[in-house]
Biopython code that builds the backbone (N, CA, C, O; Angstrom):
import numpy as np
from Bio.PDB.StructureBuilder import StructureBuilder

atoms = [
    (1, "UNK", "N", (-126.790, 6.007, 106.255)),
    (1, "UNK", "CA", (-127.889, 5.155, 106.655)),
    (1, "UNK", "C", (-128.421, 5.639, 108.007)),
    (1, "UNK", "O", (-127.745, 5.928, 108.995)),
    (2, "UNK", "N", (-129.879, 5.680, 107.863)),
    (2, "UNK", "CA", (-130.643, 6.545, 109.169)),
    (2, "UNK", "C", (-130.401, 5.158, 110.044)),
    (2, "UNK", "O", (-130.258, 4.020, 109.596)),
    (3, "UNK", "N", (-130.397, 5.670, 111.666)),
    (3, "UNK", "CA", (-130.649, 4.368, 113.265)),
    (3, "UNK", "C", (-132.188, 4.550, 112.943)),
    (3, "UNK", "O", (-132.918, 5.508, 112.687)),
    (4, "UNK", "N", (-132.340, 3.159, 113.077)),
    (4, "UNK", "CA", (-133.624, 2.529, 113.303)),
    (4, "UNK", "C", (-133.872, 2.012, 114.461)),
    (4, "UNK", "O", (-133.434, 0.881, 114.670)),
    (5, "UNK", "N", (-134.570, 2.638, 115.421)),
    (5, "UNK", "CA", (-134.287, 2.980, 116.849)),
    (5, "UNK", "C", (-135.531, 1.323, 117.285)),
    (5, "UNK", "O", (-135.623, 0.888, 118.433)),
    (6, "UNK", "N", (-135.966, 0.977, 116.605)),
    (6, "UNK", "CA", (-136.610, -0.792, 116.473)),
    (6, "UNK", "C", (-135.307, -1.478, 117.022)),
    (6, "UNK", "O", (-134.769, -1.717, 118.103)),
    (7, "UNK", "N", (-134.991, -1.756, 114.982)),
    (7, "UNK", "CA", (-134.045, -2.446, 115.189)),
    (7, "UNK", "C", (-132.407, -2.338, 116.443)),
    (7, "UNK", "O", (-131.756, -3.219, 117.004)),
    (8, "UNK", "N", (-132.299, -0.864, 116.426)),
    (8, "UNK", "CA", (-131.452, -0.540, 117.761)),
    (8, "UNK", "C", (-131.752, -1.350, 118.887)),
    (8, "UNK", "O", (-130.804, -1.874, 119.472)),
    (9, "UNK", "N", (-132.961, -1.550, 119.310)),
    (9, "UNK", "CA", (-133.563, -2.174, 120.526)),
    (9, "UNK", "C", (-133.262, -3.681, 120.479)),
    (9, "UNK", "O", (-132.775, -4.302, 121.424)),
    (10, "UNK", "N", (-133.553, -4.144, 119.440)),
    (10, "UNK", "CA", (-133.870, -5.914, 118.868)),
    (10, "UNK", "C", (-132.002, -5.974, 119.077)),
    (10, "UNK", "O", (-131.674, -7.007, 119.659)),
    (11, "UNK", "N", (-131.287, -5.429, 118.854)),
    (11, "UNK", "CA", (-129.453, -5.633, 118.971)),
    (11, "UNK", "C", (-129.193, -5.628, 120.273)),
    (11, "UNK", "O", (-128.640, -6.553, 120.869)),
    (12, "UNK", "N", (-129.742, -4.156, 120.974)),
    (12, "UNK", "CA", (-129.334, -4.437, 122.642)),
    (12, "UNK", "C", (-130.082, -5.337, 123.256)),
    (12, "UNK", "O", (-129.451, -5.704, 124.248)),
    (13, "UNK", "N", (-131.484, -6.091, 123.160)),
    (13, "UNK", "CA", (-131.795, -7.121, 123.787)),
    (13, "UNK", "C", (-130.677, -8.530, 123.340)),
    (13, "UNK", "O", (-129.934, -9.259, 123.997)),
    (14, "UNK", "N", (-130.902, -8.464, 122.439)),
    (14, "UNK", "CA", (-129.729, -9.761, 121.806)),
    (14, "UNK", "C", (-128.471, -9.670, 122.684)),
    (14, "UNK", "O", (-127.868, -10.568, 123.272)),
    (15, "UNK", "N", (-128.278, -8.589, 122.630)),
    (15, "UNK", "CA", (-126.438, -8.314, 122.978)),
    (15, "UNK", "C", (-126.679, -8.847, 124.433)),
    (15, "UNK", "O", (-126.110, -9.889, 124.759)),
    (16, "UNK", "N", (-127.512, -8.175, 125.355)),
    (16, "UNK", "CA", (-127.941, -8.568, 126.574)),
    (16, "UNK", "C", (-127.918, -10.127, 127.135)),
    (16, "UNK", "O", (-127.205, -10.607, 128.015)),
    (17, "UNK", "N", (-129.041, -10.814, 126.246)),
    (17, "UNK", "CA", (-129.301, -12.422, 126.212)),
    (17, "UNK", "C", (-127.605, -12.674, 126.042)),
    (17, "UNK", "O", (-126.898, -12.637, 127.049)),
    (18, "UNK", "N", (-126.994, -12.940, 124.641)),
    (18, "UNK", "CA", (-126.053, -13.175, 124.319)),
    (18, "UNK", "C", (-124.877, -13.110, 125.845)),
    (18, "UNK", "O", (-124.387, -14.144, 126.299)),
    (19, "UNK", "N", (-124.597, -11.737, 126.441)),
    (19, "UNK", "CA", (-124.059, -11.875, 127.782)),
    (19, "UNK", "C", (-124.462, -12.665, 128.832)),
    (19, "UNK", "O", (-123.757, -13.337, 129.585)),
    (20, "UNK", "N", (-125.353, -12.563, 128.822)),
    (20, "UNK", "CA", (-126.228, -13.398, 130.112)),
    (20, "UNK", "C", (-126.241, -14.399, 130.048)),
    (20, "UNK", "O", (-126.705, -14.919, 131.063)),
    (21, "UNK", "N", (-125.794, -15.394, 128.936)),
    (21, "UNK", "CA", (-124.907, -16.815, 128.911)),
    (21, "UNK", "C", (-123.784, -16.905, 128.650)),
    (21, "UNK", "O", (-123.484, -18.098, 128.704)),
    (22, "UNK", "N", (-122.545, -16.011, 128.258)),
    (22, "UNK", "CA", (-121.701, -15.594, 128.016)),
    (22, "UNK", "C", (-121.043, -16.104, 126.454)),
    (22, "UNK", "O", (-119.946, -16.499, 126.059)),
    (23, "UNK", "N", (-122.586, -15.806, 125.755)),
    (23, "UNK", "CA", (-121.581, -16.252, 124.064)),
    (23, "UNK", "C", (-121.796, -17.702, 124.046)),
    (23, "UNK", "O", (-121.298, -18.260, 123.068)),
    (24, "UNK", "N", (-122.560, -18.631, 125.083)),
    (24, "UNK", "CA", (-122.862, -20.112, 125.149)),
    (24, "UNK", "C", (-123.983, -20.266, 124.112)),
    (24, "UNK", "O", (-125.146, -20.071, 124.465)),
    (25, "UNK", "N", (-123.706, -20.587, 122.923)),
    (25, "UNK", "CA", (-124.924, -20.726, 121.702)),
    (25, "UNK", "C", (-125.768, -22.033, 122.714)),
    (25, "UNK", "O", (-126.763, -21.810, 123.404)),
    (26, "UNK", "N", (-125.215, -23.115, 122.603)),
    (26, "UNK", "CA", (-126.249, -23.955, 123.481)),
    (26, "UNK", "C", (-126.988, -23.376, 124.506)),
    (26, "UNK", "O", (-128.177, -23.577, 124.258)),
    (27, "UNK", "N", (-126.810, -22.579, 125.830)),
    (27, "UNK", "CA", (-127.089, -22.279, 126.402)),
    (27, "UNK", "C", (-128.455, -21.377, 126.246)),
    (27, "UNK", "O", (-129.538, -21.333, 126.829)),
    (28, "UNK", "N", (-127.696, -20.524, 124.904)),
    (28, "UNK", "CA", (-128.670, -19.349, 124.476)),
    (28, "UNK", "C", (-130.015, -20.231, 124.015)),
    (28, "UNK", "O", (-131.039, -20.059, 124.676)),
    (29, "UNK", "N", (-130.037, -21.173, 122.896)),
    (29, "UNK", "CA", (-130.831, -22.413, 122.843)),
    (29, "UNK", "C", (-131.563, -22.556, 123.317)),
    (29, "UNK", "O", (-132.754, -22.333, 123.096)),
    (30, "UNK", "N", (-130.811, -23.163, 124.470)),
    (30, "UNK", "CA", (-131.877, -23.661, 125.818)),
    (30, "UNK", "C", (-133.156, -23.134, 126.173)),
    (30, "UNK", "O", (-134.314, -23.547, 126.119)),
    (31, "UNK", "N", (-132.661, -22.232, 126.502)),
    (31, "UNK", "CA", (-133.267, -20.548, 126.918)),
    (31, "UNK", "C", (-134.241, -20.344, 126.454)),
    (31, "UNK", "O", (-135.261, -20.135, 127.110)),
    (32, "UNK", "N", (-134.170, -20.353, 125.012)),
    (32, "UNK", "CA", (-135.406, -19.514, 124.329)),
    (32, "UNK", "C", (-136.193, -20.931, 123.647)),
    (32, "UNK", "O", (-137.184, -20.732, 122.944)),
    (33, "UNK", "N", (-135.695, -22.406, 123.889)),
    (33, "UNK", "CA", (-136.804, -23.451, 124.272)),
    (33, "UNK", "C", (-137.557, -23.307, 124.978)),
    (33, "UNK", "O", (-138.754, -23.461, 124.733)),
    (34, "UNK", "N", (-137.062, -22.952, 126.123)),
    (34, "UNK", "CA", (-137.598, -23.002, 127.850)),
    (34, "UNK", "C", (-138.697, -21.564, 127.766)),
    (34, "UNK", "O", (-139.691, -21.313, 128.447)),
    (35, "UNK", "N", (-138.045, -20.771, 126.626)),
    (35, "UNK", "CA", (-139.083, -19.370, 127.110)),
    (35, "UNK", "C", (-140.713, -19.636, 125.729)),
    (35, "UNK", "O", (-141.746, -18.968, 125.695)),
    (36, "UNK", "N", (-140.398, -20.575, 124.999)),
    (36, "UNK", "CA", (-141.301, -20.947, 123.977)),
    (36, "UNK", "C", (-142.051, -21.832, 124.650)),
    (36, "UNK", "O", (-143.227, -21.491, 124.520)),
    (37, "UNK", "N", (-141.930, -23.042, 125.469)),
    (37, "UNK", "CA", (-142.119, -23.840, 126.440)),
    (37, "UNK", "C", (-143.561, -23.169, 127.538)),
    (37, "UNK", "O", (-144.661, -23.502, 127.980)),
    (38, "UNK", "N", (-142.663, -22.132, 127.537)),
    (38, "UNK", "CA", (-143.101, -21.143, 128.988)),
    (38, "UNK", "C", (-144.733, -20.120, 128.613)),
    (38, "UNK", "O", (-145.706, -19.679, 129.226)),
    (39, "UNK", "N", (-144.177, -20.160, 127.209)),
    (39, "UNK", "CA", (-145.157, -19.058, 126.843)),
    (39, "UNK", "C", (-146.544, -19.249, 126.702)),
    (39, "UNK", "O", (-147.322, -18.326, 126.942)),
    (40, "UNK", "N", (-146.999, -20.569, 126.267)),
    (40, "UNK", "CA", (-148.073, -21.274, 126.082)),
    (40, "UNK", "C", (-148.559, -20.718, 125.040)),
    (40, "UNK", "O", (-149.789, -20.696, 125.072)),
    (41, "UNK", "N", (-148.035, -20.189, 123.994)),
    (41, "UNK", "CA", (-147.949, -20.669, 122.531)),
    (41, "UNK", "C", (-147.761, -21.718, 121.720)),
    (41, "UNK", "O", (-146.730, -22.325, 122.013)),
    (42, "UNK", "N", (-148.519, -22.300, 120.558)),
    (42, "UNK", "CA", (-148.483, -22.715, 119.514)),
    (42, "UNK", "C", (-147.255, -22.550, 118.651)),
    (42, "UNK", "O", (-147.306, -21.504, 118.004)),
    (43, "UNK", "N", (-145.883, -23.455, 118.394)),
    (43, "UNK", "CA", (-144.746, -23.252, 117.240)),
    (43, "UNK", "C", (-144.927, -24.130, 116.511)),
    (43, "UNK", "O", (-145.372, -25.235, 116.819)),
    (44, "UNK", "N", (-144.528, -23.667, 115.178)),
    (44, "UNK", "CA", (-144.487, -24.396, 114.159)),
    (44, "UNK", "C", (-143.265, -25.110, 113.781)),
    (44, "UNK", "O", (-142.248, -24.423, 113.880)),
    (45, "UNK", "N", (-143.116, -26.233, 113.401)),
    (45, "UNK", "CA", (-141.499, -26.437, 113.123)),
    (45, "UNK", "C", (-141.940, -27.427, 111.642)),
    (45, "UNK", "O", (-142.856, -28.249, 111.643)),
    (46, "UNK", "N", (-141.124, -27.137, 110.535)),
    (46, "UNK", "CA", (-141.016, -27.783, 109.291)),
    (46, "UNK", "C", (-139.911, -28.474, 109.316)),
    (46, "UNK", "O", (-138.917, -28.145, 109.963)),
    (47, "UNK", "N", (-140.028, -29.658, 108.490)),
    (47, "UNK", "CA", (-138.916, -30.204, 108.208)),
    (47, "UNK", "C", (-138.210, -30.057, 107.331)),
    (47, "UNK", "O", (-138.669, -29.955, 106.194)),
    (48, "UNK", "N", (-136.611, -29.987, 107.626)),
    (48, "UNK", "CA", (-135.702, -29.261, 106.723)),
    (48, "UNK", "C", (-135.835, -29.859, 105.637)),
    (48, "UNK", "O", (-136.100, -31.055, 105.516)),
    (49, "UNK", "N", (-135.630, -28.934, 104.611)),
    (49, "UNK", "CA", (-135.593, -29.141, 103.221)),
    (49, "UNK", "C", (-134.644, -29.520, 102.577)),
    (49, "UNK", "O", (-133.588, -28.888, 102.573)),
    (50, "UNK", "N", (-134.863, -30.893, 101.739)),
    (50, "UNK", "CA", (-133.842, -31.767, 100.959)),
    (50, "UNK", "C", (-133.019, -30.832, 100.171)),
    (50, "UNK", "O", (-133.585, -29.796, 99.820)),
    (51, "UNK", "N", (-131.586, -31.031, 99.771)),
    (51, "UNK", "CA", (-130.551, -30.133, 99.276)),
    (51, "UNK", "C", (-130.180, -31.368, 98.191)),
    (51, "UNK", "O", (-129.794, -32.535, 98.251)),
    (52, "UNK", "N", (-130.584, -30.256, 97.035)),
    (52, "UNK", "CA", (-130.419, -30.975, 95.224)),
    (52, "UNK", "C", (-128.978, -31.785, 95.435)),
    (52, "UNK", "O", (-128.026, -31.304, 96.049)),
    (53, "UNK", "N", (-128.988, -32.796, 94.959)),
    (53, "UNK", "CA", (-127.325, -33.188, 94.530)),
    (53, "UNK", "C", (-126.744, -31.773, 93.945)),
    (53, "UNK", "O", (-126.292, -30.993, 94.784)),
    (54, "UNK", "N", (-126.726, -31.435, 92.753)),
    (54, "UNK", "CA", (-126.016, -30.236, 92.307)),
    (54, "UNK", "C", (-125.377, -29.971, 93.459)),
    (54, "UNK", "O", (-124.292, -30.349, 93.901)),
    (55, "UNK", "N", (-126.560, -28.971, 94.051)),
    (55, "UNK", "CA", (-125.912, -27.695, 95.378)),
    (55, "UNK", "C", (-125.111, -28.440, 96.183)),
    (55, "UNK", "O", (-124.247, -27.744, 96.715)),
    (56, "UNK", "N", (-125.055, -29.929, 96.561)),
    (56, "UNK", "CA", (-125.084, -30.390, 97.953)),
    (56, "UNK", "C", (-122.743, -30.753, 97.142)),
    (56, "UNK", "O", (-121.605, -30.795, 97.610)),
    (57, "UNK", "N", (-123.317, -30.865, 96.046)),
    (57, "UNK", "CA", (-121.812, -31.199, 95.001)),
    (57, "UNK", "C", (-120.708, -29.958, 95.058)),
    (57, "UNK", "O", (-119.529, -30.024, 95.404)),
    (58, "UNK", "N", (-121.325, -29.021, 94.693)),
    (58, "UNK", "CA", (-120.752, -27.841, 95.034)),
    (58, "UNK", "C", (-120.444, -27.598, 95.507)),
    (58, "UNK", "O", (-119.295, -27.219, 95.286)),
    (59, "UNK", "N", (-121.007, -27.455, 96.856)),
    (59, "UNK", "CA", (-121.004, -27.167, 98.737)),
    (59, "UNK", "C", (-119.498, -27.923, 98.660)),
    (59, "UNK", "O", (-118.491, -27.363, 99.094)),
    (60, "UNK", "N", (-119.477, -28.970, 98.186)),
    (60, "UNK", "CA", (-118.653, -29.723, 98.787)),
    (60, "UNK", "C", (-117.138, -29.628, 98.031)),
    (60, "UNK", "O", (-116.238, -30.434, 98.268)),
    (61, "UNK", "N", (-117.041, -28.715, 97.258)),
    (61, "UNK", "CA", (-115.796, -28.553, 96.186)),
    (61, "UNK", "C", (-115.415, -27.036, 96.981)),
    (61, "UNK", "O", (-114.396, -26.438, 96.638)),
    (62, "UNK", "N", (-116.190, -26.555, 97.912)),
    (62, "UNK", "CA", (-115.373, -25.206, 98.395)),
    (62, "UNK", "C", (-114.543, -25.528, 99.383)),
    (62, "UNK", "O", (-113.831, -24.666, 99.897)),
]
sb = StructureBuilder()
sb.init_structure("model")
sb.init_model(0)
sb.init_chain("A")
sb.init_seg("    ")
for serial, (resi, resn, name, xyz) in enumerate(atoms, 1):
    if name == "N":
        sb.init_residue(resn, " ", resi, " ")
    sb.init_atom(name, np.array(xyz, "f"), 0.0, 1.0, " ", f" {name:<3s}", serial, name[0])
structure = sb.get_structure()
């Protein structure tokens, strides 16, 4: 499999962020609220999608 010198980049920024709170998922969170916040962009947010009985039955037998 060829480096995809993109995606290479998109891992070391992550890896970076990821240190720079030290692995704190909340923290990381925060962050990229505050930088969506910051940006004075337009986000979209949907509301999560209902889960069939079936699947939700299943889920629950593993």
């Amino acid at each position: 499999m060829r480096d995809d010198p993109i995606v290479e980049e998109i891992r070391k920024i992550r890896r970076e962020h990821t240190d720079k709170f030290g692995g704190d998922l909340h923290a990381i969170c925060e962050d990229l609220r505050r930088q969506e916040k910051e940006s004075g962009r337009e986000y979209v947010s949907f509301p999560p999608r209902k889960v069939s009985e079936e699947f939700a039955e299943s889920s629950e037998r593993k």
